[in-house]
C-alpha positions in Angstrom: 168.1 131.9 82.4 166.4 132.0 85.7 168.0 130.0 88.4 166.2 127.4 90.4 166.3 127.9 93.8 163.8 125.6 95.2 166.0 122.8 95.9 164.2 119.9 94.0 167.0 119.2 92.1 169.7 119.5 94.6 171.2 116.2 95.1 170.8 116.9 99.2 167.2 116.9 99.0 165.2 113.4 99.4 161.5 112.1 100.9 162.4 111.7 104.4 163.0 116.1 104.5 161.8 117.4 107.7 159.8 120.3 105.9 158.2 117.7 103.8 156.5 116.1 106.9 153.3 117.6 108.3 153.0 115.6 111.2 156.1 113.1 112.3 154.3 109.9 113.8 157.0 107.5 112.5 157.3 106.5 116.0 154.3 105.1 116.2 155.2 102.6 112.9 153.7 99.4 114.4 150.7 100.5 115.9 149.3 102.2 113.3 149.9 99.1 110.8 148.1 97.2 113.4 145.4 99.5 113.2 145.0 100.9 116.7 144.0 104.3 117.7 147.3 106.0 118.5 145.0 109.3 119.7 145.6 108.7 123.2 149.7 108.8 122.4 150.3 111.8 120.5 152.1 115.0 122.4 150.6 118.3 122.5 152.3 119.5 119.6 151.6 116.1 117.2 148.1 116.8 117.7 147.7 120.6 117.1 149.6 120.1 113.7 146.8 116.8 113.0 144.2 119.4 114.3 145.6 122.0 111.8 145.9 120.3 109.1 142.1 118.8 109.3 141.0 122.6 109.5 143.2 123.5 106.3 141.9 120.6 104.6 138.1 122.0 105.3 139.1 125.6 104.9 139.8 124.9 101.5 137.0 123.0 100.5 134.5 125.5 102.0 136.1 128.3 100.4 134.7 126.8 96.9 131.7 124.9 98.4 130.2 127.7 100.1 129.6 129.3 96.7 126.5 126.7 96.3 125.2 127.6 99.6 123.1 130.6 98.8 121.6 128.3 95.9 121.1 125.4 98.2 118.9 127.7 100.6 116.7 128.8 97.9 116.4 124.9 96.5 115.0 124.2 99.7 112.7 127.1 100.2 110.9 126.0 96.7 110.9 122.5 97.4 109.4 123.1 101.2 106.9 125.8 99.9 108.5 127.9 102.3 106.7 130.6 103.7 108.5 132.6 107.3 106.4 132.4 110.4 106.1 135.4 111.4 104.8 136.3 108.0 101.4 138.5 108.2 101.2 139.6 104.3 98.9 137.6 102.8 100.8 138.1 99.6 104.1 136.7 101.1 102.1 133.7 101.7 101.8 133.1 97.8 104.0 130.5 96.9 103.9 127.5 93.5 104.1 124.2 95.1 104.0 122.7 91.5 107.8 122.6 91.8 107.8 120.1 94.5 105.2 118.0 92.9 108.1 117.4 89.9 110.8 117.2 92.7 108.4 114.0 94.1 107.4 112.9 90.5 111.5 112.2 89.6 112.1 110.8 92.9 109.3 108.4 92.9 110.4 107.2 89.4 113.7 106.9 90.4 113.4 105.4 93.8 111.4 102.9 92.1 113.8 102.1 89.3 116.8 101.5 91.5 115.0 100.4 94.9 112.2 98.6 93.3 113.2 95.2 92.5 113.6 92.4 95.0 116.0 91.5 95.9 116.4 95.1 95.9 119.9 94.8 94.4 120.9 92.4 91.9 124.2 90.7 92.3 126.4 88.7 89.4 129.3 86.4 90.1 132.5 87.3 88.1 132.9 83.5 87.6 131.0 80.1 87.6 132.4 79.8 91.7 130.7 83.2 92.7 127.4 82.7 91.4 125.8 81.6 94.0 127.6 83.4 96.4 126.1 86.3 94.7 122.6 84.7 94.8 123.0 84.6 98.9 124.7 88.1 99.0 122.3 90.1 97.6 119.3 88.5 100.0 121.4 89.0 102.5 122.2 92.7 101.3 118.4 92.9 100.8 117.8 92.0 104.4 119.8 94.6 105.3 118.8 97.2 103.8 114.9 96.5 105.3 115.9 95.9 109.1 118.5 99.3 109.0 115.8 101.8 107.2 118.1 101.4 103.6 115.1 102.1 101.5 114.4 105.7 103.5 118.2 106.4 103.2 118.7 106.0 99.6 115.7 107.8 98.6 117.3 110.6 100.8 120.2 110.4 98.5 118.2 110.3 95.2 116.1 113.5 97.2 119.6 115.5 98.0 120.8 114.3 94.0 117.4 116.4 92.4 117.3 119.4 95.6 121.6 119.9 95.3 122.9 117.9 92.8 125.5 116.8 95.8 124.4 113.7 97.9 127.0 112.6 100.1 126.4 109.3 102.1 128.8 107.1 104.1 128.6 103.8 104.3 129.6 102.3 107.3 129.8 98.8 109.3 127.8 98.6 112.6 129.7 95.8 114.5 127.5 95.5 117.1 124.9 94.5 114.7 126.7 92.8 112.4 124.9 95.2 109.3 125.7 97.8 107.2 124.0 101.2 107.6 123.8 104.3 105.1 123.8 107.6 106.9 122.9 110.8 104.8 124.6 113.8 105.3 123.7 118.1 104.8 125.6 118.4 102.4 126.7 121.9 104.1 128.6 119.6 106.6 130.9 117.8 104.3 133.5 118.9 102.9 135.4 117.0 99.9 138.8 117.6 98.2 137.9 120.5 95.7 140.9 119.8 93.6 139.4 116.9 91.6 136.1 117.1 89.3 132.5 115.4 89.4 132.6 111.5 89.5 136.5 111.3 90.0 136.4 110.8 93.5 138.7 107.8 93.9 141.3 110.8 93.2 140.5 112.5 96.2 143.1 113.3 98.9 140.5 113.8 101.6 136.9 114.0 102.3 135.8 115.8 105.6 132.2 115.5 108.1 131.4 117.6 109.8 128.2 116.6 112.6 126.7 117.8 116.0 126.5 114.8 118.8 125.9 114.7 122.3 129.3 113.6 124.9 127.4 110.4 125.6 126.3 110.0 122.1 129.9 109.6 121.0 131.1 107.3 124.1 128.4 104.7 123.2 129.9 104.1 119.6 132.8 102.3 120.8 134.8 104.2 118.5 136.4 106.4 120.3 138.2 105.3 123.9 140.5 108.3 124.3 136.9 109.9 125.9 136.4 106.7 128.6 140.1 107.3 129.5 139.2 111.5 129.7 136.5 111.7 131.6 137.2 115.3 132.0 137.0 115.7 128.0 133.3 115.9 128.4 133.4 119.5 129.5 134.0 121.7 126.4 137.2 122.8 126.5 136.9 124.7 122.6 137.7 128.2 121.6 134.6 130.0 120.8 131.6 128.2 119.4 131.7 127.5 115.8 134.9 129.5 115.4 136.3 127.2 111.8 134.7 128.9 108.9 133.0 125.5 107.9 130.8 125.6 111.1 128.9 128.1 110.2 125.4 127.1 110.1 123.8 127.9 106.6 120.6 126.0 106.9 117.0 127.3 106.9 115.6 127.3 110.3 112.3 129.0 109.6 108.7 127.2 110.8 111.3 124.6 112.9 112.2 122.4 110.1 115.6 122.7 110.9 117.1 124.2 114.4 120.9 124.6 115.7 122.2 121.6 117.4 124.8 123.7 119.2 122.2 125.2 122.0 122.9 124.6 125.5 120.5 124.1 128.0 120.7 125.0 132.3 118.4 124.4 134.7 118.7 126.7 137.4 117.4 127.5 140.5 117.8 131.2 143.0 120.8 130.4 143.9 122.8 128.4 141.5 122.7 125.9 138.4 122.4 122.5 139.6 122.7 120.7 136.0 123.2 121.4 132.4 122.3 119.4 129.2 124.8 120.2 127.5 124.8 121.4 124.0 126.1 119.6 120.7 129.7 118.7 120.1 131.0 120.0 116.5 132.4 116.3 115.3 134.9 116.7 112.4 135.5 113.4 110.3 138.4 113.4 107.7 139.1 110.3 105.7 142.2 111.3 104.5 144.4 110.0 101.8 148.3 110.3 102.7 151.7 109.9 101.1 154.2 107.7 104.1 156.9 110.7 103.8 154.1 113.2 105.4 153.9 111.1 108.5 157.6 111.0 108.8 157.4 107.1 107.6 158.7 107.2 103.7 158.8 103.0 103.4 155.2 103.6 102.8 153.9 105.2 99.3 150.6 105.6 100.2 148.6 105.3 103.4 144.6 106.0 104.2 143.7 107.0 107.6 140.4 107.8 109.3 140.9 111.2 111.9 137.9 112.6 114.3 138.1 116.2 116.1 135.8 117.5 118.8 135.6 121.1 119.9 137.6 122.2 116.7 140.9 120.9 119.2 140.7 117.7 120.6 141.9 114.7 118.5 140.0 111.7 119.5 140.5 109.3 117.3 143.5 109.1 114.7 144.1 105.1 113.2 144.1 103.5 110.1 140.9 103.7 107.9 139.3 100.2 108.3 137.9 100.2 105.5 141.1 99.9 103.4 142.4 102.1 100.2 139.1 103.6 100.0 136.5 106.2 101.6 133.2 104.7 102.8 131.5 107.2 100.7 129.7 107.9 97.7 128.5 111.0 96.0 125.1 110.8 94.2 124.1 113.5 91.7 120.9 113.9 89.4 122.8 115.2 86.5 126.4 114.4 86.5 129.0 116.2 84.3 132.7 115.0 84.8 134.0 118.4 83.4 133.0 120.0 86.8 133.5 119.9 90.2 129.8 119.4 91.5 127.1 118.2 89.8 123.8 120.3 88.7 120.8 119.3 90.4 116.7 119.5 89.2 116.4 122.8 91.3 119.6 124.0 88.9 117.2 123.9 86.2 113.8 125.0 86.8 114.4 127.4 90.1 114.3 130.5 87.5 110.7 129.4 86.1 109.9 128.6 89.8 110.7 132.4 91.1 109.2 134.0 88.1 106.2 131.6 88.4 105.9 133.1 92.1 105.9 136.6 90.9 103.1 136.1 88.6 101.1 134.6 91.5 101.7 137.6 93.6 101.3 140.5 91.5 98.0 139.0 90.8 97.0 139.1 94.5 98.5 142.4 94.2 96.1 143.5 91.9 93.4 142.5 93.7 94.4 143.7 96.5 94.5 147.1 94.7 90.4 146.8 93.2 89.6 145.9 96.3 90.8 149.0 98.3 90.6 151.6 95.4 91.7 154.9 96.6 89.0 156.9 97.9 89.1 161.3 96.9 86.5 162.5 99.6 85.6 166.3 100.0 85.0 166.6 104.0 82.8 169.3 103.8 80.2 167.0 102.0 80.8 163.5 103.6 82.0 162.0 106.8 85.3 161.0 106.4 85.2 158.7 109.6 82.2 156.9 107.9 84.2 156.0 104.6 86.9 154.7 106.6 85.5 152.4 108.9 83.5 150.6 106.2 81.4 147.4 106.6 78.8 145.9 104.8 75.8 147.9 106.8 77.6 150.7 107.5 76.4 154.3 107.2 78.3 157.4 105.6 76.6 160.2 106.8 76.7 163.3 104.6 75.6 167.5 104.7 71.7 168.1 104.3 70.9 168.8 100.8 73.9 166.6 99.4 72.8 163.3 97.2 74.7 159.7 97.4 78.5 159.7 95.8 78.2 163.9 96.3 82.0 164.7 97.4 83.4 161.0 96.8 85.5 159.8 93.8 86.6 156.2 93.5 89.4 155.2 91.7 89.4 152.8 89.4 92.0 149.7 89.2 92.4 148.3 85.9 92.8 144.3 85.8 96.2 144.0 84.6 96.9 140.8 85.5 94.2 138.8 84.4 96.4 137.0 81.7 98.8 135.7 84.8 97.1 132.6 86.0 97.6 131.6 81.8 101.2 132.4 82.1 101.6 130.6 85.0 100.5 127.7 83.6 103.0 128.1 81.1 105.9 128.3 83.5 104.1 124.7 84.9 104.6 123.8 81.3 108.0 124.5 80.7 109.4 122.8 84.0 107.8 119.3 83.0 109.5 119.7 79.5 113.0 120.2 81.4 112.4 117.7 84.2 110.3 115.1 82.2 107.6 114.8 84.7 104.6 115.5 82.0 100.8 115.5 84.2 100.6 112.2 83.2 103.2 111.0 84.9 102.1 112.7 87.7 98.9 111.0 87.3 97.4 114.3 86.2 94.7 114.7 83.7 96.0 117.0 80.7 94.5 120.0 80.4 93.5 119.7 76.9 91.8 117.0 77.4 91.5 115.7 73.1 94.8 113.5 74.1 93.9 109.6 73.8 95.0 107.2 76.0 97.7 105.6 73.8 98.9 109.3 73.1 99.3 109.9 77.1 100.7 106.5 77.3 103.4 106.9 74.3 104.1 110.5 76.3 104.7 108.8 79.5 107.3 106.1 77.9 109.1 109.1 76.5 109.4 110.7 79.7 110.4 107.4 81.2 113.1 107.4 78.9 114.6 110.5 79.9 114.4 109.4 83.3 115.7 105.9 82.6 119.1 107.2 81.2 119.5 109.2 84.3 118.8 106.6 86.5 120.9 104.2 84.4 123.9 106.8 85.0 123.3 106.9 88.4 123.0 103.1 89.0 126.6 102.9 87.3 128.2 106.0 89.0 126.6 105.9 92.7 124.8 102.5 93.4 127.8 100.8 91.7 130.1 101.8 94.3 127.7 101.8 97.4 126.6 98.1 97.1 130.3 96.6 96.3 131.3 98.6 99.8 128.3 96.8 101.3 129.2 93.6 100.1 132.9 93.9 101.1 131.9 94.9 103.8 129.8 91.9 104.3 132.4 89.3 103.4 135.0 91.2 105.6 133.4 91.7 108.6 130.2 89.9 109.5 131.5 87.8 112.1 128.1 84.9 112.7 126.0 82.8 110.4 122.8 83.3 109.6 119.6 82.4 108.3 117.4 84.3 105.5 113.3 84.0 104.1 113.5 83.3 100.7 110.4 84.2 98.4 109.4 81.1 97.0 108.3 82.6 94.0 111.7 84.8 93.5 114.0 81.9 94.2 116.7 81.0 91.8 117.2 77.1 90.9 120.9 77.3 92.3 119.7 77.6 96.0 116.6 75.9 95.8 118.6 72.6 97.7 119.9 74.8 100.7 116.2 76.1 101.2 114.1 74.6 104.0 110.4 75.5 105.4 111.3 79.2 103.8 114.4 80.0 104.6 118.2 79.6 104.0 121.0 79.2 106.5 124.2 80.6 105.1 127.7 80.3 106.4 129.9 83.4 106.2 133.4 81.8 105.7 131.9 79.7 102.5 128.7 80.8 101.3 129.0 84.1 100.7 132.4 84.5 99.5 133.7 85.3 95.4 134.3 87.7 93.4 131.6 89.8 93.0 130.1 93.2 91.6 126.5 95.1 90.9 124.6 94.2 88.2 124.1 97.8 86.8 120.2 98.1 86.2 118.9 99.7 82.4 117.2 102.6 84.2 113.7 101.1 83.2 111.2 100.7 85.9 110.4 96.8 87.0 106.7 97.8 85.2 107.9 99.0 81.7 106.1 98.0 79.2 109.0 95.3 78.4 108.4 94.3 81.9 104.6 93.6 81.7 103.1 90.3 81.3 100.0 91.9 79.7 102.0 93.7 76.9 103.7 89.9 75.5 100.4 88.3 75.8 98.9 90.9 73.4 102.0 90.3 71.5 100.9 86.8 71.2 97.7 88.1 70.6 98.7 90.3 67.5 101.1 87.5 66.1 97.9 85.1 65.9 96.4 87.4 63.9 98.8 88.9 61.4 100.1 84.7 60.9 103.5 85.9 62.5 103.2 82.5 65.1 104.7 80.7 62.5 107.8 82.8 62.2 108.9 83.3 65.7 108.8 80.9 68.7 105.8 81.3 70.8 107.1 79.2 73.7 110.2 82.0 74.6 107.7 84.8 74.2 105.3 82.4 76.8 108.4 82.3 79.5 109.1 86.4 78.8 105.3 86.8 80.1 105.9 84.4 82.5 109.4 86.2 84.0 107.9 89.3 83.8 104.8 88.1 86.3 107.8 87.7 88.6 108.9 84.1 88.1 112.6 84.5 87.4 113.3 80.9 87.1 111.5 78.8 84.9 113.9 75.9 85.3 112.9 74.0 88.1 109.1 73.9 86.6 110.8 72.3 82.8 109.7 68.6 82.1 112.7 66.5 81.7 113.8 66.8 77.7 114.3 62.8 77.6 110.1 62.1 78.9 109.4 64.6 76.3 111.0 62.7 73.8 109.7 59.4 75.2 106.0 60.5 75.3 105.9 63.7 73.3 102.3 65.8 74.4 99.6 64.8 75.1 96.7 66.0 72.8 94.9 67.7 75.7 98.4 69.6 76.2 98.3 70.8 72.7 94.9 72.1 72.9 95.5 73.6 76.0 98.7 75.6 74.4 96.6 76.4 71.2 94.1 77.5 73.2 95.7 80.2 75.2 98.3 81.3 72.6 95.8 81.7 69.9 92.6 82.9 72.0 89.2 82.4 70.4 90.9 83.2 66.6 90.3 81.4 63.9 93.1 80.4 61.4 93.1 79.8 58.2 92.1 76.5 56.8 95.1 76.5 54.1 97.1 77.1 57.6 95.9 74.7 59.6 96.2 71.7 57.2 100.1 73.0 56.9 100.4 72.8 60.8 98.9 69.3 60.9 100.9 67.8 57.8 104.0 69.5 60.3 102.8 67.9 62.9 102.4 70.9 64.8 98.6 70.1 65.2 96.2 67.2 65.7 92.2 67.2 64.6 90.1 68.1 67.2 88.1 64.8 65.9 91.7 62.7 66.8 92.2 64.6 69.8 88.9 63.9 71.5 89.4 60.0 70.5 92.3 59.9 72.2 
């Protein structure tokens, strides 16, 4: 039996072991429960090993991350058409853009199915107390996300979700503005814990940013006062540029789309420099996820804490993570698998059909190429070489007295083997909108058959939309989910003033109709927009389904007239469905009072009316109509106009 020597056992070993620790800060105890920045306080060797252990932390998530990089560059090269500058080969030039029009096809469908709606995120309140808190909240959270750019920012997540698959973006509290603010990142600089898979990331020990900013970038945040105190901290004192693996930059600068932020710049003169803009500081960001024995402080079973390095060296901020026992971020992903650690991504799927697609294109202009500059067998005892080399359209070829036209010259001939290419390529085309769902219809795109009617190419497009839907539905519950319950706690946390809000009349619920005057509604933080609440999680249907259109239940009404179905099912519900989905959400506050229907019933010209617009210019059937008047249902027109 093999003996165990690791000591786990032992009865001498327990939490507060000094090899268990990987950075003692236990003197520190009460300022870091009080959440201060205890940056400024650390010793020399406290903050190497905090410095250390942020660079292990990143080394091993790039070591697995870096894998998709390679991928990644190639995603963006389709989806930017990408072609080098300094290309001078016509046939280089020859790229399929199709590929991005499916990229912008998804995205608009999906932008509009999760941004769409206003307010742009709907709230509900976990009991009958909340429910109007969560009528404020989410104009509030709709405010927000207008005045801070929101909509741009999430559909640069839904854009990194279908390019990588991997769409990291914080969420984070601007004090000074009192508003939340979603900030997208490469996802080349960040860096999560590789040890968990796709969608668990609440099990994550640590998620890492890494980001370029200027000195004076960083001291106007507020956020980090070890640098005001150092004034001398804003002369690099770093090893070697970029010198942690996970610096490396991997991104695409080609045509300028994307440069180096880490480029210095001096202005000098004959004799010496007389100022420098200085280049980009490499900003490292863990949110990191501890156990109290690490920090030498074992009373504590699990701590969170929020640490930022500068020049791969300097600690400038180390305190508690403010925003509690969670990371500000989410991870969005286009097609998410939980049995993986990253998610695949549109480019995943139809980047093969893409390159091969390409290829077609060029060998075609190959072959062209080829007809058009056949090789040329000359005899130079006959002809002037010279002549047959600089060609033009009136240029002369001068050849031996006595010697006829084409004497001494043998052109080649280039078979067209390509000419069944531009076919396959449209094939390629064919089979990326059967993997992405983004048929030409949906990209408002005659078909090329042109024998499809328009309720085929309509039944097409609801089927597409219903692949997209579920993926949209998926990522509403996975990523939005998340992202708008930080916003909202971060709302009722921290929001520190009162406020006031437009209301759309016509979008404005019967529970805040009272607090509403000349447009607008003045909210108090400590009382109105506190509760329990969560995200309503949308179906993945876009506001303007079919389900959603008031045109398609007034040709339900329409069909019902005519089959006799009005007398089965209730006309008034299907009335207010048309109505809601016009955009009225609450028909309440327009109902007559039950007990003056009762007391005066409707009129006749009310009855007409309703007849006349449920029923259209239709004619029913005289065995019908005497029912519906014996009912009661209807009066004679005779009666009517009497009274």
């Amino acid at each position: 039996m093999a003996t165990n020597t690791s000591g786990y056992r032992s009865a001498e070993y327990n939490l507060g072991d000094r090899e268990g620790i990987i950075v003692d800060l236990s003197e520190f105890a009460e300022q870091i429960v009080a959440y201060e920045d205890i940056s400024d306080l650390l010793s020399e060797d406290q903050e190497n090993r905090i410095v250390d252990y942020v660079k292990s932390m990143m080394d091993m998530s790039y070591n697995k991350i870096r894998k998709r990089y390679d991928h990644w560059k190639e995603a963006d090269r389709a989806h930017d058409v990408y072609v080098p500058a300094n290309t001078t080969d016509f046939r280089e030039k020859a790229v399929i853009a199709d590929t991005r029009a499916i990229a912008d096809t998804v995205l608009t469908y999906l932008m509009a199915a999760l941004g769409g709606r206003n307010p742009m995120f709907q709230l509900e309140g976990l009991n009958r107390k909340s429910r109007e808190a969560s009528l404020i909240l989410e104009r509030v959270l709709h405010q927000q996300m207008r005045r801070t750019a929101g909509e741009a920012r999430l559909a640069q997540m839904l854009l990194d979700s279908i390019r990588y698959g991997f769409a990291p973006t914080k969420i984070s509290w601007d004090s000074a503005t009192n508003q939340n603010h979603l900030v997208n990142f490469d996802p080349r600089r960040c860096f999560p814990d590789p040890r968990v898979n796709w969608g668990d990331w609440e099990d994550m020990q640590f998620i890492v940013f890494a980001d370029y900013q200027s000195f004076n970038s960083l001291l106007n945040s507020g956020l980090y006062p070890k640098l005001k105190k150092y004034p001398a901290l804003r002369k690099k004192m770093s090893p070697p540029r970029n010198g942690w693996n996970a610096h490396h930059w991997h991104k695409e600068e080609g045509r300028g789309l994307s440069i180096d932020p880490a480029t210095p710049h001096q202005r000098e003169r004959v004799d010496h420099a007389y100022f420098t803009l200085g280049d980009a500081r490499v900003v490292d960001e863990a949110w990191v996820k501890m156990t109290g024995a690490e920090i030498g402080i074992p009373s504590i079973d699990q701590i969170f804490f929020v640490i930022t390095i500068i020049d791969e060296n300097i600690c400038i901020r180390f305190q508690l993570n403010p925003y509690g026992q969670q990371f500000p971020v989410v991870i969005g992903g286009l097609y998410q698998d939980s049995h993986k650690t990253y998610g695949q991504s549109l480019y995943d799927l139809i980047l093969p059909m893409h390159d091969i697609a390409t290829y077609l294109m060029r060998s075609r202009i190959d072959n062209i190429s080829a007809a058009l500059n056949n090789l040329i067998f000359a005899d130079p005892t006959q002809v002037s070489i010279p002549d047959l080399i600089d060609r033009n359209p009136w240029g002369i070829v001068r050849t031996l007295p006595g010697t006829k036209p084409g004497d001494g010259v043998f052109i080649a001939q280039v078979p067209d083997v390509t000419a069944g290419h531009l076919r396959d390529i449209e094939s390629m085309s064919s089979l990326k909108q059967r993997v992405s769902a983004a048929s030409d219809a949906m990209q408002g795109i005659q078909t090329t058959d042109g024998i499809r009617t328009a309720t085929e190419i309509q039944r097409l497009t609801q089927l597409g939309s219903q692949r997209l839907g579920v993926l949209s539905r998926i990522m509403s519950a996975t990523t939005i989910r998340p992202m708008v319950r930080m916003m909202v706690a971060n709302i009722q946390d921290s929001l520190t003033m009162s406020g006031s809000i437009k209301i759309d009349q016509q979008n404005m619920p019967n529970q805040i109709a009272g607090m509403v005057e000349e447009g607008y509604l003045d909210y108090d933080v400590s009382k109105d927009l506190q509760g329990d609440i969560d995200y309503l999680v949308i179906d993945g249907t876009l506001p303007l389904e079919p389900t959603r259109n008031a045109e398609t239940w007034i040709n339900v009404l329409q069909v019902m007239n005519q089959t006799g179905l009005s007398m089965e099912y209730n006309a008034g519900q299907i009335v207010e469905e048309a109505i809601r989905a016009m955009g009225i959400t609450d028909l309440d506050r327009f109902r007559i009072d039950p007990k003056q229907l009762q007391e005066n019933g409707p009129s006749p010209s009310q009855q007409m009316m309703l007849m006349e617009k449920m029923r259209g210019a239709n004619v029913q059937d005289n065995n019908q109509v005497q029912q519906e008047v014996e009912a009661g249902n209807l009066i004679p027109m005779s009666e009517a106009r009497r009274a």
